[in-house]
N, C-alpha and C positions, 0 to 999 in steps of 0.2 A: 174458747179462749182466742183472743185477738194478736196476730201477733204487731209489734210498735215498729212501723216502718221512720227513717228520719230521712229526713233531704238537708241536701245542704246546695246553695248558692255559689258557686265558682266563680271568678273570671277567668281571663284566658291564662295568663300569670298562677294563679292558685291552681287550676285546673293541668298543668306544664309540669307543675312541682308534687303533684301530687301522681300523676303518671311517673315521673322519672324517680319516687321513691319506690312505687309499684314495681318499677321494671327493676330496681335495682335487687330489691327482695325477691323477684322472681328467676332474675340471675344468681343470687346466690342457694336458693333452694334450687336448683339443677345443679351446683356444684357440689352442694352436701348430700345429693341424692334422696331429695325430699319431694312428694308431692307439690304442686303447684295451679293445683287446681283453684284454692279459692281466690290464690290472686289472678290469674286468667276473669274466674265470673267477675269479683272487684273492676279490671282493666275492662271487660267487656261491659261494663255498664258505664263508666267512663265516658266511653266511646258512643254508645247509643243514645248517653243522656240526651235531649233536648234542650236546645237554646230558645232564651229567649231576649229579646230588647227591654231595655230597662232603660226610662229618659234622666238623664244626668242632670243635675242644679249646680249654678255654682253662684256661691254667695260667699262674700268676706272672705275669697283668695283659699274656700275648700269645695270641693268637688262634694256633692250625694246624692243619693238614689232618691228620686222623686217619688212620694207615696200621694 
């Protein structure tokens, strides 16, 4: 059986907000005396993701991701 990995696309903005809810959960599981291991691996992959350049369009006053 295979298991279903997902990705997701960040910017730096999405990628900011979603560290600082991590960290928030990971401060309150040390105050309740809870493990906090899986948000650790969560944050550490975070952090090791890979970036990549994406070239920007902009037409009719919107910004998008050129395919």
């Amino acid at each position: 059986m295979r298991e279903e990995v997902k990705t997701l696309d960040l910017n730096k903005y999405e990628q900011g907000v979603a560290i600082t809810a991590l960290n928030d959960m990971w401060n309150r599981q040390l105050v309740e005396h809870k493990p906090t291991d899986a948000v650790d691996e969560l944050l550490e992959k975070i952090f090791a993701a890979p970036s990549k350049k994406v070239k920007l369009r902009h037409a009719q006053g919107q910004i998008y991701e050129a395919r």
